[in-house]
Structures are given as structure tokens and as C-alpha cells.
DRENLO-597911 format. One record per residue (C-alpha): residue number from 1; residue in three letters; x, y, z. Coordinates in nm, 3 decimals. Each point is the difference from the previous one (the first is absolute). Layout:
REM DRENLO-597911
NODE   num   residuo         X         Y         Z
NODE   NUM       ALA         X         Y         Z
...
//
This chain:
REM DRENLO-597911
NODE   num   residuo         X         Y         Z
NODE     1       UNK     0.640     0.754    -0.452
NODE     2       UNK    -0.359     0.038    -0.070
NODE     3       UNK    -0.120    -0.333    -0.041
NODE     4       UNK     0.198    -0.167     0.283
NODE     5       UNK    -0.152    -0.235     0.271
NODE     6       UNK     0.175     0.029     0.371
NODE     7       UNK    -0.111    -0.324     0.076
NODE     8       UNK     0.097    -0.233    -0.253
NODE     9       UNK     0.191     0.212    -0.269
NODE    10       UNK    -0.216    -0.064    -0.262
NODE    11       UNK     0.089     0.293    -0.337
NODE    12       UNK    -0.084     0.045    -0.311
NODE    13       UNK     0.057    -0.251    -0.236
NODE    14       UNK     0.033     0.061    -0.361
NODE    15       UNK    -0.123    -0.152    -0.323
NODE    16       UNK    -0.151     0.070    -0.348
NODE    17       UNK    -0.365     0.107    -0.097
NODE    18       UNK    -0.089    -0.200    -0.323
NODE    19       UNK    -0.220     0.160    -0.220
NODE    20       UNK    -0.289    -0.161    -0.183
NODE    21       UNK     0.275     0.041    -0.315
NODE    22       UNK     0.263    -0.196     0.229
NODE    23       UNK     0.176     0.359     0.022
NODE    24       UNK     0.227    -0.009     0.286
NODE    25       UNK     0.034     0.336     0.249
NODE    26       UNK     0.156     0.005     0.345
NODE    27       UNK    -0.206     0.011     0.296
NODE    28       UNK    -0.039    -0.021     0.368
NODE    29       UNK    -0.174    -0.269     0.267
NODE    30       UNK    -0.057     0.228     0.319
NODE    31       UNK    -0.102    -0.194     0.333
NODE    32       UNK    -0.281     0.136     0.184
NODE    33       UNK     0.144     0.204     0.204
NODE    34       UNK    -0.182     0.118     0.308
NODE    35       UNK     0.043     0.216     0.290
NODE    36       UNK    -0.161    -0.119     0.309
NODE    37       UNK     0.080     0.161     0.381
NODE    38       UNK     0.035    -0.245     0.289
NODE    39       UNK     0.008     0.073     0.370
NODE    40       UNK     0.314    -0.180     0.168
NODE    41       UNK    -0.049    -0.071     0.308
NODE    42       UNK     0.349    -0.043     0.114
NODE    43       UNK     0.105     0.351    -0.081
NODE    44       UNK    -0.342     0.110     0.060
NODE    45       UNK    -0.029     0.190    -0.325
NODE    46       UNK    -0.140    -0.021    -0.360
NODE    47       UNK     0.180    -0.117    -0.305
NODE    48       UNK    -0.054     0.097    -0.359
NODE    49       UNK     0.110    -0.290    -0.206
NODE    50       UNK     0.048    -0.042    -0.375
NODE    51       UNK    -0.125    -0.356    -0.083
NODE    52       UNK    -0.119    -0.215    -0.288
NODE    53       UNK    -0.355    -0.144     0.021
NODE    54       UNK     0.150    -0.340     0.070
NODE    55       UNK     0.211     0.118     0.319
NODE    56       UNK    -0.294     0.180     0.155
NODE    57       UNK    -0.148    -0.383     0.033
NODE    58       UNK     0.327    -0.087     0.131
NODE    59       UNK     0.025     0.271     0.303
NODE    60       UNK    -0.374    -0.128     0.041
NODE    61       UNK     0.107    -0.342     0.072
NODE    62       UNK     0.331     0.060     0.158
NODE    63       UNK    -0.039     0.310     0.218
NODE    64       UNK     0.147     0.329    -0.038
NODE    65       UNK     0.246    -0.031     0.216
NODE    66       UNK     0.146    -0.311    -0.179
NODE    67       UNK    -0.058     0.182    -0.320
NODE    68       UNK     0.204     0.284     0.135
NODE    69       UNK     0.262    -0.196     0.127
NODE    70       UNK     0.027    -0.148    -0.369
NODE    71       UNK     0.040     0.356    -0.154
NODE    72       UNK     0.290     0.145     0.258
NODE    73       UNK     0.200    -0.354    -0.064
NODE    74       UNK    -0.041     0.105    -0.413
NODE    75       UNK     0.169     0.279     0.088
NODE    76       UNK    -0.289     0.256    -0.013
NODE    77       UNK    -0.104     0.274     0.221
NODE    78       UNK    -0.366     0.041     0.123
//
């Protein structure tokens, strides 16, 4: 799962590429996937997290810790 957000789940979605023919082919819209290291305090350790562009604004605004919280009650492991 290479282009896989913890925070919000966001994948790959999938589509065509139309040519300037109108040819059709398969292809591939990635989200900007980053990896960004936080220090949690509560476990007094750093994180590495996988996270779109979009949920790097959203541990800005709500905290890590929240943001944390969000990923362990998806299910994930950090």
C-alpha cells in the first residue's frame, strides 16, 4: 500500500488519460503522499507517519495526539 494515507485513507483512484486523438489508456491519480515525523508527547517518542498533503494541515490544526488517536481507532498501528 504505497499510496495510502494513515490519517484519512485517502488511495489511489483510477481513471483514463485522453489523448489529444480522444485515445483512451488506463491510468492512475496518486495523493501526495508524505512522510513527516512527529514527537508525541504522551509516549514521549517520535512518530513516522505516512500522510497526504491535506492531513498534514489536519494534525496541524487538531494536534497530534488527536490525530493519533484517529489512526489507532482506524485500526492502524503507529
Amino acid at each position: 500500500m504505497s499510496a495510502h494515507c494513515q490519517l484519512t485513507g485517502a488511495e489511489p483512484g483510477f481513471g483514463k488519460k485522453i489523448s489529444h486523438s480522444h485515445r483512451r489508456t488506463p491510468r492512475r491519480f496518486d495523493p501526495n503522499i508524505q512522510k513527516k515525523r512527529y514527537w508525541l508527547p504522551g509516549e514521549g517518542r517520535h512518530v513516522r507517519l505516512r500522510l497526504s498533503a491535506r492531513a498534514v494541515k489536519t494534525v496541524d490544526a487538531i494536534g497530534i495526539e488527536a490525530a493519533v488517536a484517529r489512526i489507532r481507532a482506524r485500526g492502524e498501528r503507529v
